[in-house]
DRENDODREN-810860 format. One record per residue: x, y, z of N, C-alpha, C in turn; residue in one letter. Coordinates in steps of 0.05 Angstrom, whole numbers, plus 5000, padded with zeros to 4 digits. Layout:
<sites>
XYZXYZXYZa;...
</sites>
This chain:
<sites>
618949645036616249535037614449745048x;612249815035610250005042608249885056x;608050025081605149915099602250075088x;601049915098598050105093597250305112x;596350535108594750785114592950555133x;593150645159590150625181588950805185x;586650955179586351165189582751195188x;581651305203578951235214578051555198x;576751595183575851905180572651895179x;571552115198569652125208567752325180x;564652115180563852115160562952375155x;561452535170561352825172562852965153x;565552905158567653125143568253065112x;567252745107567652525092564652685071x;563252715080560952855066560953155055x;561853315074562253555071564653695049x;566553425050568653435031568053465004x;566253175006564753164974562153284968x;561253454975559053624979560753894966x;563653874973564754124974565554104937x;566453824934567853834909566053734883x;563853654895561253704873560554024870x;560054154886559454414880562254534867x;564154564873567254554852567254504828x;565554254819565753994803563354194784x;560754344790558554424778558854734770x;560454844787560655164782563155114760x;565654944758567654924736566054914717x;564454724717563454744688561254834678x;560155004695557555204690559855474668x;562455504692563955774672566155724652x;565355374645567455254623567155434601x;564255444591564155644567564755834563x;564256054591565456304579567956354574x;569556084605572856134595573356034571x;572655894563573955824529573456004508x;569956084519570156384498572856564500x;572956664519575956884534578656684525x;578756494521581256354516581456364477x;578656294470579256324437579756604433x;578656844444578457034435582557164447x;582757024460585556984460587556974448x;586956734434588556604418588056724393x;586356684387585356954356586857264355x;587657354378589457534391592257544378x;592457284393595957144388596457114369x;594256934346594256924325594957144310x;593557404314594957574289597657634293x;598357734327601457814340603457734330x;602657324326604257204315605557214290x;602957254265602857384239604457594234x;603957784250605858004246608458034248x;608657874274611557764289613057714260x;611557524251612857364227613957454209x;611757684198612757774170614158034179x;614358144199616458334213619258204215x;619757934218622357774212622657604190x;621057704161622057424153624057504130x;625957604139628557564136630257424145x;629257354166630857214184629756904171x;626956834153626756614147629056444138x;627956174140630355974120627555724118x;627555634095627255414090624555474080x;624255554064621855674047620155424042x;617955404038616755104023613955324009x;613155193991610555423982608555183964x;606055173957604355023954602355173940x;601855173911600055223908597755053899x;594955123910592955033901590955203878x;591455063849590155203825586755153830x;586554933842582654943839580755133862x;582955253877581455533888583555733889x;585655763875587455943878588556103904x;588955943914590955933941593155833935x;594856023950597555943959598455913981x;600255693990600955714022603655664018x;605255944038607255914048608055864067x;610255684068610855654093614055644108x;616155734128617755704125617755784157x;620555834161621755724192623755934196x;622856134230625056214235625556234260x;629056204264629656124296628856444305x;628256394339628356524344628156474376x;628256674394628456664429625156694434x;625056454465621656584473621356894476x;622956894482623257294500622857474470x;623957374445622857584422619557534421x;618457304412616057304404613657324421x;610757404419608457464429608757134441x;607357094477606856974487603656814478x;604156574481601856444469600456394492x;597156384503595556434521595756124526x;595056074552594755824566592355804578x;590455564570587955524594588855544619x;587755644634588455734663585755604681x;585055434664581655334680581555024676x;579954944679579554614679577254514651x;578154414642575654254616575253954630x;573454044620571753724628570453554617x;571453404597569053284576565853204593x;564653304574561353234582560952904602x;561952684583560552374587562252474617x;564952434618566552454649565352694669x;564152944659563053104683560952904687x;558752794678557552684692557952364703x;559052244690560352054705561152204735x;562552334734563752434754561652574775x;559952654771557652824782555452524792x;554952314787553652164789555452004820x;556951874817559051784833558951894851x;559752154856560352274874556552354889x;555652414876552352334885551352084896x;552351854893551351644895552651634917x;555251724924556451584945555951814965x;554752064963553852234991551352014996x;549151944971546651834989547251665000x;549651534996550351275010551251305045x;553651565049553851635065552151785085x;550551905073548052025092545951865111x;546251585089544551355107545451295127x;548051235124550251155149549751185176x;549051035189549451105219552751025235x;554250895215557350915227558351255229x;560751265245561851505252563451595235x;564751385229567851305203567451195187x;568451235164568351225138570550935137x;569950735123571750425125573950455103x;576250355093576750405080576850365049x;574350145045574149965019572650325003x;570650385025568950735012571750875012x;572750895027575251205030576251194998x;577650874995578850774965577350934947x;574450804939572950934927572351214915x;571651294936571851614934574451784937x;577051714942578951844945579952064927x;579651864904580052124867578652304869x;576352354881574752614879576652824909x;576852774922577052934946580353034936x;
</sites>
């Protein structure tokens, strides 16, 4: 059986926290764009490595499938070959945070509403029905 958390946290720190993780919360997504620029320009990278990777083994292919399309004259091949992570070009990973738009500000509002709330405060401690509240952000 789990008891409940008592714990008194003094509003000061309770502000400064989320003061801390709104500005967190505004600089992530001020440099969302450039990292995704640096992340496509990435992957567009990988993309050819991969290409090459490919047709540098495709002997090693099995399982050929091919598709053509006559009303623009394309062809797509496609086929499958085993192989170890350690042979092929590493594929780039976001290393940053996305944030859909509606939820950054959802999220940016919230966390606003509840510093003006706290700043009014003349309690010392933060109760716990607010702590609940605001806890996901901190």
């Amino acid at each position: 059986m789990s008891r409940a958390i008592t714990v008194k946290v003094a509003t000061p720190k309770v502000i400064k926290a989320l003061e801390t993780k709104l500005a967190t919360l505004k600089a992530d997504k001020e440099n969302e764009a450039s990292n995704e620029a640096k992340y496509q320009k990435a992957m567009e990278k990988w993309r050819k490595e991969i290409s090459v990777f490919a047709v540098k083994n495709i002997a090693k292919a099995e399982n050929f499938r091919t598709n053509y399309r006559s009303w623009n004259n394309q062809l797509n091949i496609d086929f499958d070959i085993t192989v170890s992570e350690l042979d092929m070009p590493k594929q780039p990973e976001r290393d940053f945070p996305t944030i859909h738009d509606h939820t950054y500000r959802e999220m940016v509002e919230e966390i606003t509403n509840a510093l003006s709330i706290l700043r009014m405060t003349d309690e010392e401690t933060v109760n716990a029905s607010t702590m609940k509240q605001i806890a996901r952000y901190l």
